[in-house]
C-alpha positions in Angstrom: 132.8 47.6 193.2 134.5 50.8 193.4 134.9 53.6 190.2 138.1 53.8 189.2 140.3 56.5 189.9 140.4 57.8 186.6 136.9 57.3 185.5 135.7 59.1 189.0 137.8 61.8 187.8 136.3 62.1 184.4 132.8 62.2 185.6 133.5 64.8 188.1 135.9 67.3 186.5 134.6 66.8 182.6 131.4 65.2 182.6 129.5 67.3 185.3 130.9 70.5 184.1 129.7 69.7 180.9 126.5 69.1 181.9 125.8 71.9 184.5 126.0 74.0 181.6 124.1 71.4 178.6 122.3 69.0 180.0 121.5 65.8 177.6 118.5 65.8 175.4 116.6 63.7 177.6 116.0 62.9 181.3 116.9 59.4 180.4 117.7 57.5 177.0 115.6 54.3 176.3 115.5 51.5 173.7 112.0 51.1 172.2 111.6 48.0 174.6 112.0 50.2 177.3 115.7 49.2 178.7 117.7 52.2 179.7 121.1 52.7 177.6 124.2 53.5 179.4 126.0 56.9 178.4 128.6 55.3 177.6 129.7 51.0 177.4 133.0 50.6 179.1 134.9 47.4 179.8 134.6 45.4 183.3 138.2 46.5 184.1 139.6 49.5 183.3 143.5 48.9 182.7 146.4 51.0 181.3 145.9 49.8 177.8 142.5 51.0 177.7 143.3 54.8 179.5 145.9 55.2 177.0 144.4 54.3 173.6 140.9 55.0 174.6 140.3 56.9 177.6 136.8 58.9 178.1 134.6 61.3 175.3 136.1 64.7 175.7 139.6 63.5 177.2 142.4 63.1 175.3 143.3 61.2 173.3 139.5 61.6 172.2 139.4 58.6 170.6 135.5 58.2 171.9 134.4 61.9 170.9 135.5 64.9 171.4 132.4 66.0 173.7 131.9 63.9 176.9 128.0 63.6 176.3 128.5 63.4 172.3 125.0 63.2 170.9 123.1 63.4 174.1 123.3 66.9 174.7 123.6 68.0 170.8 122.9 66.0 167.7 125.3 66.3 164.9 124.9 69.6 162.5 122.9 68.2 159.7 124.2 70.2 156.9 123.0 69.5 153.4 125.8 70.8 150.6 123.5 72.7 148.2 124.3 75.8 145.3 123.2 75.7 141.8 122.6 78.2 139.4 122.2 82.0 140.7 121.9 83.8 144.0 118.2 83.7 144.2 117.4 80.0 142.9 119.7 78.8 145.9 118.8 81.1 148.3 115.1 79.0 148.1 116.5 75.8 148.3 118.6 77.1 151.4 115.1 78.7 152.9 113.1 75.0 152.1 115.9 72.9 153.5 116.2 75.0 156.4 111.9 74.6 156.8 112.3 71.0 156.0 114.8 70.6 159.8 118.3 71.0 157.8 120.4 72.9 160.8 123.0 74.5 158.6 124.1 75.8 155.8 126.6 74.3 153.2 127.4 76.4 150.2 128.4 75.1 146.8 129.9 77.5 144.6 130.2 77.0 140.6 133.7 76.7 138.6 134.3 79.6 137.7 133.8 81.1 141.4 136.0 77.8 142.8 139.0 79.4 140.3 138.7 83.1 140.7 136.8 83.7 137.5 134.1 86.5 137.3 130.8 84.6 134.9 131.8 87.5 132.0 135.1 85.9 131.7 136.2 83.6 128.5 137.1 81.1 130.5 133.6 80.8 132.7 131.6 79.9 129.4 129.3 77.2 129.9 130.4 76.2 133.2 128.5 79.3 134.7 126.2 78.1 137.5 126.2 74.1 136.5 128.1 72.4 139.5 127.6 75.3 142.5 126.0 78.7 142.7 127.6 81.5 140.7 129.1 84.2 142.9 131.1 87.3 141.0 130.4 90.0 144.1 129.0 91.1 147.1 125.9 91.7 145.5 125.3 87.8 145.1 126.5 87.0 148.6 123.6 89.3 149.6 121.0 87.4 147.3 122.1 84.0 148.3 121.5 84.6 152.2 118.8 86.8 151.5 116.2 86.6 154.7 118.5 83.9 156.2 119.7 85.1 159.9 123.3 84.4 160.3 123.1 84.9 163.8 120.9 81.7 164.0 122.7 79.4 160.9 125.8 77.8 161.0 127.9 78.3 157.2 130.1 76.2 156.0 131.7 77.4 152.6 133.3 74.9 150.2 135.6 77.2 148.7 139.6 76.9 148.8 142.1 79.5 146.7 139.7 82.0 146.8 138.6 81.6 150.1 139.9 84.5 151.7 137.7 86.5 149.4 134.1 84.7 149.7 135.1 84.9 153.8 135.4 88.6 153.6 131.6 88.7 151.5 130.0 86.5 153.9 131.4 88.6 157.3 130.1 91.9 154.8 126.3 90.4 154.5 126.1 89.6 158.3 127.3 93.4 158.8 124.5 94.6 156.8 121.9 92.4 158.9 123.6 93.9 161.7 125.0 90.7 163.2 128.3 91.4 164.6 131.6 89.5 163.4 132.3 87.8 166.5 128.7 86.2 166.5 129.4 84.1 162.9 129.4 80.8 162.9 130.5 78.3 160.6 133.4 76.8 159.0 135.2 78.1 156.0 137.2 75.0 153.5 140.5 77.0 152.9 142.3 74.0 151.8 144.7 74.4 148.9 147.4 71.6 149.6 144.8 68.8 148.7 143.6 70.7 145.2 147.2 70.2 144.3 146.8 66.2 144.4 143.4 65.5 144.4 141.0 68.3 143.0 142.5 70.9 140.6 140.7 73.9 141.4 144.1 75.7 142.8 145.4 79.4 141.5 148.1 80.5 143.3 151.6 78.6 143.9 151.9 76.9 147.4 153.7 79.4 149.0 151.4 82.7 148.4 148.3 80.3 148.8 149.7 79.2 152.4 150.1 82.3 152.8 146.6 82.9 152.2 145.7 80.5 154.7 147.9 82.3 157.5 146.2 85.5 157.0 143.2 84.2 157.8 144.3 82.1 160.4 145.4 85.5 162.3 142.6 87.9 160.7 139.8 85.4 161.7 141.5 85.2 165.5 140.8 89.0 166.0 137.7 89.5 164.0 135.6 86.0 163.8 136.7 84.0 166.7 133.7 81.8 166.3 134.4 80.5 162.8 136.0 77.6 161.8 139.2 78.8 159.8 140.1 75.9 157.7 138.5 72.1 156.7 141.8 69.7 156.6 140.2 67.8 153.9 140.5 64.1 153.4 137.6 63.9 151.4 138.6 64.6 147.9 141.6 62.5 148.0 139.4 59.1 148.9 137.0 60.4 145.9 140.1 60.7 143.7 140.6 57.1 144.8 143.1 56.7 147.7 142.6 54.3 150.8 141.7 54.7 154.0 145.0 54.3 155.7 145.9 57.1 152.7 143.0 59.7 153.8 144.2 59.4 157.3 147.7 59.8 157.1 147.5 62.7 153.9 145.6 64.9 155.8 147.3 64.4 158.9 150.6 65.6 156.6 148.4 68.8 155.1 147.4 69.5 159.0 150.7 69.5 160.2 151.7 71.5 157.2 149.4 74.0 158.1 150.1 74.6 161.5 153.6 74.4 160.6 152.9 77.6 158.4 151.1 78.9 161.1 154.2 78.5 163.3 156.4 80.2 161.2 154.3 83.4 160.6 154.3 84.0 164.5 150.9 82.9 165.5 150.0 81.3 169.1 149.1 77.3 168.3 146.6 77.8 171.1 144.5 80.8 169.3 144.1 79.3 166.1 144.4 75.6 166.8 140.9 75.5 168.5 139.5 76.7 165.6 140.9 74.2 162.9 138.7 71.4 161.7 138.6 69.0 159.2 136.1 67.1 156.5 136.2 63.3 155.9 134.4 61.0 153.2 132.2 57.9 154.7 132.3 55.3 152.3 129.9 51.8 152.8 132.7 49.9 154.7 130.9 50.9 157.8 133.3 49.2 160.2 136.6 50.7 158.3 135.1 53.9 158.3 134.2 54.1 162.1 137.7 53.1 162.4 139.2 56.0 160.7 137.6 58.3 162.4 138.4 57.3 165.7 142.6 56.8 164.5 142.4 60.5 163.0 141.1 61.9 166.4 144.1 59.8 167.9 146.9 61.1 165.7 145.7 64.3 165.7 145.6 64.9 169.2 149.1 63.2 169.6 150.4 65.7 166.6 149.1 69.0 168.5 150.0 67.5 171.8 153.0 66.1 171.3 154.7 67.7 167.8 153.4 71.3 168.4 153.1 71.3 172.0 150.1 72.7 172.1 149.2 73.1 176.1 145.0 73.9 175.5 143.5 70.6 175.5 141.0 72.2 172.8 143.6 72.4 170.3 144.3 68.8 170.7 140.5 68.1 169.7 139.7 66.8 165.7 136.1 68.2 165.3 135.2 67.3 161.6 132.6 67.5 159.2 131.6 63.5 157.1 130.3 63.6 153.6 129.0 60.3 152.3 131.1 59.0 149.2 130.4 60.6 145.5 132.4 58.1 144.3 130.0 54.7 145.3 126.9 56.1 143.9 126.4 54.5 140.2 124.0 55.7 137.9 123.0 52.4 137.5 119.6 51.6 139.3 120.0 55.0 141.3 117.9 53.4 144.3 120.4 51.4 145.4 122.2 54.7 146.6 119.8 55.4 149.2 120.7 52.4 151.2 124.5 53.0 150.5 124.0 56.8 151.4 122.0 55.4 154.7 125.3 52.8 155.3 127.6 55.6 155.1 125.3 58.4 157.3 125.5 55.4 159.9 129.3 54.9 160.0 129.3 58.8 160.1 127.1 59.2 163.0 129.1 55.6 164.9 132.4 57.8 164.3 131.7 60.6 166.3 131.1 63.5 163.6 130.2 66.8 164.1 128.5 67.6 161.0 126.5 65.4 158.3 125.9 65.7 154.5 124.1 63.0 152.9 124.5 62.6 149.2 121.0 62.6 147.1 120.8 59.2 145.6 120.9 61.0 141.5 124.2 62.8 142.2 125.4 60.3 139.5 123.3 62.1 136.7 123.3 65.9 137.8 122.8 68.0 140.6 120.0 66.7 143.2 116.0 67.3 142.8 114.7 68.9 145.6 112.7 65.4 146.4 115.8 63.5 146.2 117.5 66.3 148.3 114.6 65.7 150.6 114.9 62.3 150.9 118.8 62.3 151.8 117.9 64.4 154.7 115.5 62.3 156.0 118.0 59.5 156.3 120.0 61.3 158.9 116.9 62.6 160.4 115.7 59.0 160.9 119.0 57.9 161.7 119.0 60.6 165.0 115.8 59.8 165.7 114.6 56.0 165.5 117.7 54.2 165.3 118.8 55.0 168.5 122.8 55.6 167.8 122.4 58.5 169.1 121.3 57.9 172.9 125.3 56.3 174.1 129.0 57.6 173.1 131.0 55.6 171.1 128.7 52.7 170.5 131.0 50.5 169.1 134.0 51.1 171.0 135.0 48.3 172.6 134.0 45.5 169.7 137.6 43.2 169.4 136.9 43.6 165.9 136.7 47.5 165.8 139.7 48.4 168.2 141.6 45.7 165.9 141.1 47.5 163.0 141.7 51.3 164.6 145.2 50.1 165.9 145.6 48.2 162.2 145.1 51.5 160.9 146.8 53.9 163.4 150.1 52.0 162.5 150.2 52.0 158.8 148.6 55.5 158.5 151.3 57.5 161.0 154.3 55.0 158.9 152.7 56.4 155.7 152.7 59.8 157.7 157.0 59.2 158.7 157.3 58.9 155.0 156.0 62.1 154.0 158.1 63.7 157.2 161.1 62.0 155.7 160.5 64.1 152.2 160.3 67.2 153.9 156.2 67.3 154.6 153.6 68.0 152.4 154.7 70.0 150.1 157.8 68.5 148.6 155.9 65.3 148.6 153.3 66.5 146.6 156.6 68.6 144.3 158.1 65.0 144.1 154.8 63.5 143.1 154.8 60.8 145.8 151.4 61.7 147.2 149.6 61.6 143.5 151.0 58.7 142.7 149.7 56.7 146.1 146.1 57.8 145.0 146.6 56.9 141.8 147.8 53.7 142.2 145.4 52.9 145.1 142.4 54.0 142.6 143.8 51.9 139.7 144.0 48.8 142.1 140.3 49.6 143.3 139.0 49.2 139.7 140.7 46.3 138.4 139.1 45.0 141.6 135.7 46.0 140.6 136.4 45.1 136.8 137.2 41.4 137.9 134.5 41.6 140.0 137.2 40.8 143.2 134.4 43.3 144.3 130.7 43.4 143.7 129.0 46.6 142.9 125.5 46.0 142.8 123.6 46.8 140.0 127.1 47.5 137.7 128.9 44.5 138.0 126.3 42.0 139.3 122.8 41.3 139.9 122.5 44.2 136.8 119.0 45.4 135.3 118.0 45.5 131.7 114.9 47.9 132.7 115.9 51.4 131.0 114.4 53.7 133.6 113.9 57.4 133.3 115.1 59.2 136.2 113.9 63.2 136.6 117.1 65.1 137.0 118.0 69.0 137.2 118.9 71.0 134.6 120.1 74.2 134.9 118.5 76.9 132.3 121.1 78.5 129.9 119.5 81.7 130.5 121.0 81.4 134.1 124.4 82.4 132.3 123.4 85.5 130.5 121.3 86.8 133.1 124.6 86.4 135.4 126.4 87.9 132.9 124.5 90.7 132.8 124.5 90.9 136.5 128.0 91.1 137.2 128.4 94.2 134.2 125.2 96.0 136.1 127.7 96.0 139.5 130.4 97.2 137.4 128.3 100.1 136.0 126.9 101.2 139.4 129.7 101.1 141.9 132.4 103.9 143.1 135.0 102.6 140.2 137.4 105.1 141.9 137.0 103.5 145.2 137.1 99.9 143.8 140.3 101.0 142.2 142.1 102.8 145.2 140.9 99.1 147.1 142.8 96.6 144.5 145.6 99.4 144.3 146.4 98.6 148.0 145.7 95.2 148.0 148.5 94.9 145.4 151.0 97.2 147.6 150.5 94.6 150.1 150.6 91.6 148.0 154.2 92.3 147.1 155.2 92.9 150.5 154.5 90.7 153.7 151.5 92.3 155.6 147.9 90.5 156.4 146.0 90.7 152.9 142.5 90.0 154.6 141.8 93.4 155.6 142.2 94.4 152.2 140.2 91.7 150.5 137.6 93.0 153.2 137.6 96.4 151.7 137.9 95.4 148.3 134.6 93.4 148.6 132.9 96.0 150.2 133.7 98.8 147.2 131.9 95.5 144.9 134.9 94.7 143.4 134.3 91.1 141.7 136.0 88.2 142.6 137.6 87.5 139.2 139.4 91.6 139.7 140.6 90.8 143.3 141.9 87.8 142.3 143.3 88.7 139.3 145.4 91.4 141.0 147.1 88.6 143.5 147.6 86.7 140.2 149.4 89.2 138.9 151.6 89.2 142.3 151.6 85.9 142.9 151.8 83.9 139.6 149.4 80.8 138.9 150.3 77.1 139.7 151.2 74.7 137.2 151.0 71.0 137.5 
């Protein structure tokens, strides 16, 4: 029977350029009974229903993957998130992780670094290295990639107001390996719109913090055009409790609100569109979350296509990082959450991501063990490897069940999305309160649910243990504080103070006007001013934010 038209015109003008330049992993893809998997399942007749919500991997509307081998050419990034104490201490969990197969970097960064705080400052006491690594200046960025080649490692960063700041340290270590700007890779977070709804770690008002985000949208265009400038992130709204249908459709309105900024401060939607990404939770409703995926790659591509008219077919592509869900591990019977972390990893890996982190199954009690940490890798290692998800695209496109629940979502997420537009965007919706309040409410409904055991959470609401088991967990040293402490006063003593001065004077001149403040922040972190002084002078400019 003959090819049709379209499909003989994907595999020629897509698929073989593709791989004349990567060819798959394999000569040919096997089950371990010896049948030979297709590349990629597709339907007896190919009709105009199926070109139009499907179509091919790599074609829009990339519903089945933004690459048109997917996995057979390049397994996801498994990138395990990991910071904890000081420099150094993480800096050897980065270098064992990286021994033990992890293929990038993910860094954690502790409280008072997430708000612009040096360690020395009243209001970093006792949070100083607990929940991420502690970084005050350039002289910590140095110890945490410390005989790490970031020519070789891909570095994500979750870090969002002060993002601009930890961008310009990381670019200043890979200058002093000698690894040129333009050869960095990895993906910075640089997402304030969700801290104002979902995670609370914000500084700045919306406006200056957008902003923000602009200026490295354009400085990262010239200087780093191989880094990922932003993570649209759904993730911490479905921790904080909302849907789905929610995380779609919210972070479709922050993406739009982004490049809308973008827009308006002159920039070309075909420079730094191909370098936006985003960052997704995978909860254990595998067939849901598979779902999702494939409706945000949709509506996205529709939104740059269509909304922005963006004409590169690469800024119509959502490439975006999965983290399996906090929020479903219980510190109840702590096992179970390797099978619910292996559940989520799957639905991950069956959506098409880009990037992995799997949760360590005692993230309930306190930061991972290096065993549990271990462990969590291993799951996607074995997923990649012996489950054989990996060998075909989209495995479970096609399933009457699956594309039933995509379009299911796809229409109440972009109606949820029209009533955001119809406030304005984003921002006045989150002003107005509308967007806290759908979390909210969606979270309260999910635990009366659990409470009335509508649903069953093993081991908390049913088929519970009396067995009162000790579980080893990480605990971070006090001492880590001082020492820090002391660390960041040593810098203060031993740097150009002039210099570091004449650096935050200018960055100020420019905060009150309208130009680009990276390349200031850039010079600012090379005299080793702290994080907590650079951000304290676009405080001062700025103002904070107040819920």
């Amino acid at each position: 029977m003959a090819k049709h038209p379209k499909l003989q015109e994907w595999e020629e003008e897509v698929l073989g350029k593709v791989l004349s330049k990567f060819p798959e992993r394999k000569k040919e893809f096997k089950t371990v009974g010896e049948l030979e998997l297709s590349r990629l399942g597709l339907p007896r007749e190919i009709d105009d229903d199926y070109l139009r919500k499907l179509g091919f991997p790599g074609q829009y509307p990339f519903t089945r993957g933004v690459q048109p081998t997917m996995y057979r050419s390049r397994l996801w990034t498994m990138r395990q998130y990991a910071g904890f104490s000081n420099a150094a201490e993480t800096n050897r969990r980065y270098r064992y992780l990286l021994e033990q197969g992890q293929t990038g970097l993910s860094v954690a960064f502790d409280l008072p670094t997430q708000i612009g705080y040096d360690s020395d400052h009243a209001m970093s006491m006792g949070e100083v290295g607990k929940v991420g690594v502690a970084i005050d200046s350039l002289a910590d960025m140095e110890a945490l990639f410390d005989q790490i080649p970031l020519e070789k490692v891909s570095t994500s960063m979750t870090i969002n107001s002060p993002a601009a700041i930890l961008l310009a340290m990381y670019v200043a270590v890979g200058e002093k390996q000698g690894v040129p700007k333009e050869k960095l890779t990895g993906t910075i977070q640089n997402e304030v719109l969700k801290e104002y709804v979902a995670r609370g770690t914000y500084i700045f008002p919306p406006k200056p913090s957008l902003r923000l985000v602009t200026n490295i949208f354009e400085w990262c265009g010239e200087n780093t055009p191989n880094f990922n400038t932003i993570s649209i992130s759904g993730y911490h709204m479905r921790e904080a409790g909302c849907t789905a249908v929610q995380e779609v459709a919210f972070t479709m309105a922050n993406g739009c609100a982004y490049v809308q900024s973008a827009l308006d401060a002159g920039l070309d939607i075909d420079k730094f569109g191909q370098r936006l990404s985003f960052f997704f939770a995978s909860t254990t409703d595998l067939l849901e979350e598979v779902a999702k995926f494939r409706v945000a790659r949709r509506m996205w591509a529709r939104l740059m296509k269509d909304r922005f008219k963006a004409k590169n077919p690469k800024s119509w592509m959502l490439r975006f990082h999965t983290q399996t869900a906090g929020h479903t591990l219980t510190a109840q019977q702590i096992d179970n959450n390797v099978v619910r972390v292996t559940l989520q990893a799957l639905a991950a890996v069956l959506g098409g991501t880009q990037s992995l982190h799997t949760n360590s199954k005692d993230e309930a009690l306190a930061l991972p063990t290096e065993d549990s940490v271990r462990t969590a890798l291993r799951t996607q290692q074995i997923i990649a490897h012996e489950s054989g998800v990996a060998n075909s695209i989209d495995v479970l496109g096609g399933s009457y069940l699956l594309e039933e629940l995509t379009d299911k979502i796809e229409q109440e997420a972009e109606a949820l999305l029209s009533k955001v537009d119809d406030m304005g965007g984003v921002v006045p919706a989150i002003e107005q309160g509308f967007i806290q309040r759908c979390i909210e409410d969606a979270s309260y409904e999910y635990q009366k649910k659990i409470e009335s055991k509508e649903r069953i959470a093993v081991g908390v609401n049913e088929f519970q243990s009396k067995e009162d088991v000790k579980v080893p967990i990480l605990r971070i040293d006090p001492e880590v504080e001082r020492a820090q402490v002391e660390g960041v006063k040593t810098v203060r003593q031993n740097r150009d103070e002039a210099k570091v001065q004449s650096a935050l004077g200018s960055l100020k001149d420019t905060a009150q006007g309208e130009g680009n403040l990276m390349p200031l922040i850039v010079d600012a972190v090379h005299a080793y001013a702290t994080i907590g002084e650079i951000s304290g002078v676009l405080r001062e400019v700025f103002g904070e934010h107040r819920d």
